[in-house]
N, C-alpha and C positions, 0 to 999 in steps of 0.2 A: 117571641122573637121581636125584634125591633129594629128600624134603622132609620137612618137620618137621611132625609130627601133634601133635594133642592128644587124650588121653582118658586117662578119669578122675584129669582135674585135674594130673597131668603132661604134657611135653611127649619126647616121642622121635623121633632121627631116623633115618630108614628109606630103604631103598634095595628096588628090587625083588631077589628073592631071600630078605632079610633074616628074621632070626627075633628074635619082640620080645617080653618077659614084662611082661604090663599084666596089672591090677585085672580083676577077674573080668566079665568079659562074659558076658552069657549065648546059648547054642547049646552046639548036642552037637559034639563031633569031626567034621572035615568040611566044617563048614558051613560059609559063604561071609561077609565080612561086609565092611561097608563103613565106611571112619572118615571122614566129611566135615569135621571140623575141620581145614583142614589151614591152616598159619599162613604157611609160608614151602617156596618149589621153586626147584631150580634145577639146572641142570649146571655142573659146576666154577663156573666163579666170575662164571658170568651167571645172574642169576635171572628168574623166571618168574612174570605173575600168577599169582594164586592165584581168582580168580573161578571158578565151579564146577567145581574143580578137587575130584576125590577120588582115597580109596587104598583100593585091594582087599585084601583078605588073606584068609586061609582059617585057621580055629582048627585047631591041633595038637591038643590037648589041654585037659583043665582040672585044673587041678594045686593043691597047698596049697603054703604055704613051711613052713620048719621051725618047730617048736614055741617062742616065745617065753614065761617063765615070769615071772610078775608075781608076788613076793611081800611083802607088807604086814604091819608087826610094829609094838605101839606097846613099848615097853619097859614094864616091872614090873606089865603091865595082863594077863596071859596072854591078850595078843588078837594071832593070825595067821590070815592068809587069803594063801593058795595059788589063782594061779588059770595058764587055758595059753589061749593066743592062736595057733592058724595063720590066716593070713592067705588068703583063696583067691585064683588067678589063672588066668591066658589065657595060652597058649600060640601065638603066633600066627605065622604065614607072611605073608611081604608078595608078592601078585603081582603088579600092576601098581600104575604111578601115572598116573593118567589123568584124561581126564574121564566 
């Protein structure tokens, strides 16, 4: 079975087992969490209300992505700024989908 979650304003599709890297949720390693947004379920190619229907998961981890480097120069004005952007994230395990 399978369905398509939302959270933090993207959409991903998950299966149980699956491991998914979304926008930083918050809980420590371990914890338990549940995504209720869920848009669309189905197996193969019959699909399945979605009325309160949710997905389990368990946080792996919380993790940063790699360093993104912003930098800004006007010419003949000796004006630069240097700046670093890591993005934080969620590590997640999908365990069931259910209600």
């Amino acid at each position: 079975m399978f369905a398509i979650v939302r959270t933090g304003g993207k959409q991903y599709r998950v299966a149980a087992g699956d491991k998914i890297v979304v926008d930083k949720i918050d809980g420590d390693a371990g914890a338990s969490v549940t995504l209720g947004d869920v848009l669309l379920a189905g197996e193969g190619s019959d699909l399945k209300p979605t009325d309160g229907l949710s997905v389990a998961a368990e946080i792996i981890a919380q993790a940063k992505a790699d360093k993104v480097i912003v930098f800004k120069k006007r010419r003949r004005h000796n004006y630069r700024r240097r700046n670093g952007h890591r993005q934080q994230h969620t590590i997640l395990k999908i365990v069931s989908i259910g209600a």
